[in-house]
C-alpha positions in Angstrom: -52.8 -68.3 -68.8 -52.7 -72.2 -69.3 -54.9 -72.5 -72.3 -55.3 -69.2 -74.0 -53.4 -70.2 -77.5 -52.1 -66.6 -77.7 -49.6 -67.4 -74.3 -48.5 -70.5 -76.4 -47.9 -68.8 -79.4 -45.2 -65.8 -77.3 -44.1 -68.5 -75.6 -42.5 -70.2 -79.1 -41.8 -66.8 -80.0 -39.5 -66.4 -76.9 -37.9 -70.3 -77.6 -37.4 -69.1 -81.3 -35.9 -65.9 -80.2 -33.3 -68.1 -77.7 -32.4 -70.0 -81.0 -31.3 -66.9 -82.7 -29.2 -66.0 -79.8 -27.3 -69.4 -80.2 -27.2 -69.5 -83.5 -25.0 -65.8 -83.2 -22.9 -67.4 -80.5 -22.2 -70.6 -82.2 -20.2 -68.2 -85.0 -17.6 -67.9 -81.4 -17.0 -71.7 -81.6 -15.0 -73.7 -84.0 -16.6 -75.1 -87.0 -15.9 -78.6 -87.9 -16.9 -80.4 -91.3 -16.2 -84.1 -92.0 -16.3 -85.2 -95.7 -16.0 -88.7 -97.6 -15.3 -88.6 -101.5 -14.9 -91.6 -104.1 -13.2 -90.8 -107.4 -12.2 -92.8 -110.3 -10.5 -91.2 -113.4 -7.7 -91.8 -115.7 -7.1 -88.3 -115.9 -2.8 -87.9 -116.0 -3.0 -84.9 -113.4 -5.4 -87.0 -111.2 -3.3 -90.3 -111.4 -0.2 -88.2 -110.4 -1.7 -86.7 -108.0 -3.8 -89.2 -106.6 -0.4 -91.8 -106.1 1.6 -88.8 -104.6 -1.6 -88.4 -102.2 -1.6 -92.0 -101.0 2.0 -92.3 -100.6 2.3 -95.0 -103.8 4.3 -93.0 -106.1 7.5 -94.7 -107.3 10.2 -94.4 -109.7 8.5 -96.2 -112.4 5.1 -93.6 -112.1 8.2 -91.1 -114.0 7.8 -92.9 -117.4 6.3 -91.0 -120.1 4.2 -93.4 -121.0 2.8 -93.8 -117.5 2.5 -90.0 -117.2 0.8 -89.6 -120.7 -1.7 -92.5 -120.4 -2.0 -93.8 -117.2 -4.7 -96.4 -116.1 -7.7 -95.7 -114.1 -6.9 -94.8 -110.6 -9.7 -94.5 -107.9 -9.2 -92.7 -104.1 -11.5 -92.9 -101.2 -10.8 -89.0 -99.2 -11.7 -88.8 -96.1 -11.6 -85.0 -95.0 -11.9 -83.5 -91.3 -11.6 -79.8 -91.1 -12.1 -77.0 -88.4 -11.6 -73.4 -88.6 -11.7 -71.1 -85.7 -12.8 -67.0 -86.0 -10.4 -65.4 -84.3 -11.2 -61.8 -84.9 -13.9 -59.7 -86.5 -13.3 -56.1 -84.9 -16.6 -57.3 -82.6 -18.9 -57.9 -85.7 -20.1 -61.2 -84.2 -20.9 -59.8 -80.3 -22.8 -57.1 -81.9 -25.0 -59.7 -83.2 -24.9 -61.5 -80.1 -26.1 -58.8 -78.7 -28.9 -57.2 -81.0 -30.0 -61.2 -80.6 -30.4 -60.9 -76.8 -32.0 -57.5 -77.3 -34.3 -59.8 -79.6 -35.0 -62.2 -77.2 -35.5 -59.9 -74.6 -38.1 -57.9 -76.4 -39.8 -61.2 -77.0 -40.1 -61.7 -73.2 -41.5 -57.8 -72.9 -44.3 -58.9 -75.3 -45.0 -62.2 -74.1 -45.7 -60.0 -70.5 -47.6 -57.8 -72.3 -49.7 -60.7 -73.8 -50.3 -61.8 -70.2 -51.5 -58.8 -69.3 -54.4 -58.7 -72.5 -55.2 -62.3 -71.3 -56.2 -61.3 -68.0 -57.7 -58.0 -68.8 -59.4 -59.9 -71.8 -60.8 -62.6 -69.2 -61.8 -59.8 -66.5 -63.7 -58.2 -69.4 -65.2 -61.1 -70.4 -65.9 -62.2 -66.7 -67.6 -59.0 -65.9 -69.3 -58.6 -68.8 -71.5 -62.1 -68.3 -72.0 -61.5 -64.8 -73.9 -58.0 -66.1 -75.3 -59.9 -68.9 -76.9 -62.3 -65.9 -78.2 -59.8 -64.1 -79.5 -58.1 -66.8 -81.4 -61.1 -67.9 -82.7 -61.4 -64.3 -84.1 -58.2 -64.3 -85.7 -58.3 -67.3 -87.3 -61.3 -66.4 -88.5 -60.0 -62.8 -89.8 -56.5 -64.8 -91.6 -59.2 -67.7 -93.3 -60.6 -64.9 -94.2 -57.1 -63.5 -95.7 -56.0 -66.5 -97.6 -59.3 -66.9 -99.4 -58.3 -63.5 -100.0 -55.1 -64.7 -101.6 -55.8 -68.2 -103.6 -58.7 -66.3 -104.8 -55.4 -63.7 -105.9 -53.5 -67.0 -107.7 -56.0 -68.2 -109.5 -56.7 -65.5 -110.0 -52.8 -64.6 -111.6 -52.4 -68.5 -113.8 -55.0 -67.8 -115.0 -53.0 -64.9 -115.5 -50.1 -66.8 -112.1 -48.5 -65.2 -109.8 -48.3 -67.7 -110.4 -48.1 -71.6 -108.8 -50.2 -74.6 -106.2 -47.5 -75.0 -104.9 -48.3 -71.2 -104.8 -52.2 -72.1 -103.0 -51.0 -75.4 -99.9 -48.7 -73.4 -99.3 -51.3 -71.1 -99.3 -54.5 -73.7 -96.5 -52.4 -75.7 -95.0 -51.9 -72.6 -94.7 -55.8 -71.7 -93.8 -56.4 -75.8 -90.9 -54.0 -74.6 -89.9 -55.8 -72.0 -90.3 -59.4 -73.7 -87.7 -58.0 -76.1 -85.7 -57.1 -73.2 -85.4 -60.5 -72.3 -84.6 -62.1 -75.7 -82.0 -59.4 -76.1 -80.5 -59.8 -73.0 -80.9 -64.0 -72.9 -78.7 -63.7 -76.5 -76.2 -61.5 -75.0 -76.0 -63.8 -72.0 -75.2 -66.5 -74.6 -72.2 -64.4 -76.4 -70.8 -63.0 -73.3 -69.9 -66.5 -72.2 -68.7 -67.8 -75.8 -66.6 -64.5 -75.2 -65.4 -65.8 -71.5 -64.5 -69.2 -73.3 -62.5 -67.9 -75.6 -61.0 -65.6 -73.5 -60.4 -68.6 -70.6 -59.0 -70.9 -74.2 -62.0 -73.2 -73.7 -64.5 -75.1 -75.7 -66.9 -71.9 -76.5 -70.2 -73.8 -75.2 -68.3 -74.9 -71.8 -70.8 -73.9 -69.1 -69.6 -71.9 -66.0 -71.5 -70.8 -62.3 -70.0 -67.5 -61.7 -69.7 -66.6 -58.2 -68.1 -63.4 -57.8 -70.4 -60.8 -56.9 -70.4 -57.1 -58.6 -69.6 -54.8 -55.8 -68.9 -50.6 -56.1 -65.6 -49.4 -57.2 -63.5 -47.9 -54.8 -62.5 -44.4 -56.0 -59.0 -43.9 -57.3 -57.0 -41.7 -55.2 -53.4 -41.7 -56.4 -53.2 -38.4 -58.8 -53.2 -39.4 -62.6 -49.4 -38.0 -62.9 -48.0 -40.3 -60.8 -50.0 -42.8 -62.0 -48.8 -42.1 -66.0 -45.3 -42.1 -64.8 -45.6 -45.5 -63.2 -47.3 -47.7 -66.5 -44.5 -45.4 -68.2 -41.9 -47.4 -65.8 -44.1 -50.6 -65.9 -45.9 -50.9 -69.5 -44.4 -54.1 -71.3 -44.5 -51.8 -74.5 -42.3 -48.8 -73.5 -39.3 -51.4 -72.1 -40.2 -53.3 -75.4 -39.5 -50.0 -77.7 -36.4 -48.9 -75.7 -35.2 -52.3 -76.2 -35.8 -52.4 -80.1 -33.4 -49.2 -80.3 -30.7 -51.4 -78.5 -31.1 -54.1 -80.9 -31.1 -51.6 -83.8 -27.7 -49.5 -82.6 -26.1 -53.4 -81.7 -27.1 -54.4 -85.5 -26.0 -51.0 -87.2 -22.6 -51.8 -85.4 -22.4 -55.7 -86.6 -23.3 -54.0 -90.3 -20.4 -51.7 -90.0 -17.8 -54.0 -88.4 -18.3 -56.8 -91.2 -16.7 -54.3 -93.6 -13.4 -54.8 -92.0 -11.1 -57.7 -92.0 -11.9 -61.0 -89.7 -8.8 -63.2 -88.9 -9.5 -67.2 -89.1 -7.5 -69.8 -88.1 -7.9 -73.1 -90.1 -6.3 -76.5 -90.2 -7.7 -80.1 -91.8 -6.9 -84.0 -91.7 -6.9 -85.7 -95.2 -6.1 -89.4 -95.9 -6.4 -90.8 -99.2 -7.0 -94.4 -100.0 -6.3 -96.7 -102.7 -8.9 -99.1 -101.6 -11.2 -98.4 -98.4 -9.0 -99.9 -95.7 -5.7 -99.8 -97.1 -3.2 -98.2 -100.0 -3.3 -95.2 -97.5 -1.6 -92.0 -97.2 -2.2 -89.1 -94.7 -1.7 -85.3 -94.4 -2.5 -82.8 -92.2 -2.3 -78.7 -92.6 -2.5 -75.4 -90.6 -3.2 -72.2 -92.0 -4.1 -68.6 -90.8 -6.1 -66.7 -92.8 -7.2 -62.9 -93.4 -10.3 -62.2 -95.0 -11.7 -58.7 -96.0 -14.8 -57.6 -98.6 -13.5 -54.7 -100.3 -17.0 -54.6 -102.0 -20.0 -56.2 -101.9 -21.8 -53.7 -103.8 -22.3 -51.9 -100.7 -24.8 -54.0 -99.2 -22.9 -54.2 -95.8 -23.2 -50.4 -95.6 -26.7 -50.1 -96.7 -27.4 -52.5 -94.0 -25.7 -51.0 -91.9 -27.7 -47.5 -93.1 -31.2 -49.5 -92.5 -30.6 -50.4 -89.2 -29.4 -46.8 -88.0 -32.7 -45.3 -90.0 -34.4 -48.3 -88.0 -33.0 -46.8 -84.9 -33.9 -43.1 -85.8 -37.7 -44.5 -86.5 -37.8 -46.2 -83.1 -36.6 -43.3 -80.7 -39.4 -41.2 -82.9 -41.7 -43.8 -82.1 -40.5 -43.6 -77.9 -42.1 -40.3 -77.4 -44.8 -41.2 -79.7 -45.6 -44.1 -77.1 -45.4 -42.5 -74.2 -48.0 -39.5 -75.0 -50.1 -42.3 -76.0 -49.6 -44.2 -72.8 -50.7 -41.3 -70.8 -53.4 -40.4 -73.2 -54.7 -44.5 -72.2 -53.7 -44.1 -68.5 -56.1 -40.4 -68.4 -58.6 -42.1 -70.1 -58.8 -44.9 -67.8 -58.6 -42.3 -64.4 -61.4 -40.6 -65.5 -63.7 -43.9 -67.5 -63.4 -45.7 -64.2 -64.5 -42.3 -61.9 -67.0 -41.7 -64.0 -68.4 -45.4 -63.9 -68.3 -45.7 -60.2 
């Protein structure tokens, strides 16, 4: 659980999954923008402008010649702005909450990636120590059949066994040689398979010190057993929760297409020069904004995410047949091994 890559990798799923959640919050906070601007033009409605801006405008700017043909004019603008969402008919907690529904089925699967970790290194685990002792006793029946063959050799030479004798049990230790090689090789891949499993260099050597002992029978009955991994499986509280996030995002779809309220107000100054020929205003506004069309994507999203939900309540019972289907298979696997 410390090295296997795959934890790491759910784990930045989960922190990017958090970001999206603050990222649909932040849309509850004021948004502020600063801006700094340098113009110079002897455009007449920017020169009019511009001196009403910074407060220099005097009698004389009324001559028509001035107006007509003025000289260059440049202003330094300094901007701050903020505008506050005041109400969206709950488009933007919907998306809060089909974002914590996100992040929350990012958890469920970085628990069920814990669990394929540790079944993957029990597996792996298991599988060497057999792969030890099947070397082992290949080795102890190689040296067996070496005893024999050297017995039929020495019983031909008495005139007690034939050629064909020495023959069978040669074939026999050939056998058993390959049993060795065999099982030696598989010794070496079930520990790669143990490294990779543990997230480890795949030659790092380990003493395994567990020993295999008899499975205990299970006793609880298979039913109650299916309905507790259907309480407990990661993937069933992952699916119910993807049919949350869907319903919240189907509702965030539908609210946008009604109006959202803003309120809005700015800081301006407007400089002659950087420091000084100044002049400052400020404004407030309230503002109602509403989409009458946006070639209907707001309702075809809104469409995709309820078909989304549709697909994932389908896909509910689908899961849990298959989970007791797995949790049956597994009753009767491990009575039949033990």
């Amino acid at each position: 659980l410390e090295k296997n890559p795959s934890v790491a990798a759910e784990q930045a799923g989960i922190e990017a999954a958090e970001a999206r959640v603050q990222q649909a919050r932040a849309g509850f906070y004021p948004h502020l923008r600063f801006s700094e601007s340098y113009t110079r033009s002897n455009n007449p409605v920017f020169a009019f402008s511009t001196l009403l801006l910074q407060r220099r405008f005097t009698m004389d700017d009324f001559a028509i010649n001035r107006l007509n043909s003025p000289g260059s004019l440049q202003n330094f603008q300094s901007q701050l702005s903020a505008e506050q969402l005041v109400y969206d008919f709950g488009s933007r907690g919907h998306q809060v909450r089909a974002a914590q529904a996100g992040r929350s089925i990012a958890e469920t699967g970085a628990d069920a990636n814990r669990l394929r970790v540790m079944d993957s290194v029990l597996r792996s685990y298991l599988a060497a120590l057999l792969a030890e002792q099947a070397v082992e006793t290949a080795r102890q029946a190689e040296k067996s059949a070496g005893v024999s063959r050297d017995r039929a050799v020495a019983m031909r030479e008495a005139g007690l066994a034939t050629d064909a004798d020495v023959l069978s049990i040669e074939v026999h230790l050939a056998e058993v040689r390959e049993q060795v090689v065999r099982g030696e090789a598989n010794l070496q891949v079930a520990h790669a398979s143990l490294n990779e499993a543990l997230g480890l260099p795949l030659d790092t050597v380990h003493q395994l010190r567990t020993r295999l002992l008899p499975l205990e029978a299970t006793r609880e009955p298979v039913a109650d057993l299916e309905q507790s991994a259907l309480r407990a499986r990661p993937e069933t509280r992952q699916i119910a929760l993807a049919e949350g996030a869907a319903q919240a995002q189907a509702r965030a779809a539908r609210a946008s297409l009604l109006p959202k309220v803003y309120l809005r107000g700015a800081l301006e100054a407007n400089r002659g020069t950087y420091v000084t020929n100044a002049g400052g205003n400020w404004t407030v506004a309230g503002a109602l904004e509403w989409n009458f069309s946006t070639g209907r994507r707001d309702l075809w999203q809104a469409r995709e995410s309820e078909a989304i939900g549709r697909r994932t309540a389908a896909d509910s019972q689908s899961l849990a047949a298959r989970v007791k289907v797995e949790v049956r298979r597994a009753w009767h696997e491990s009575n039949a091994a033990r």
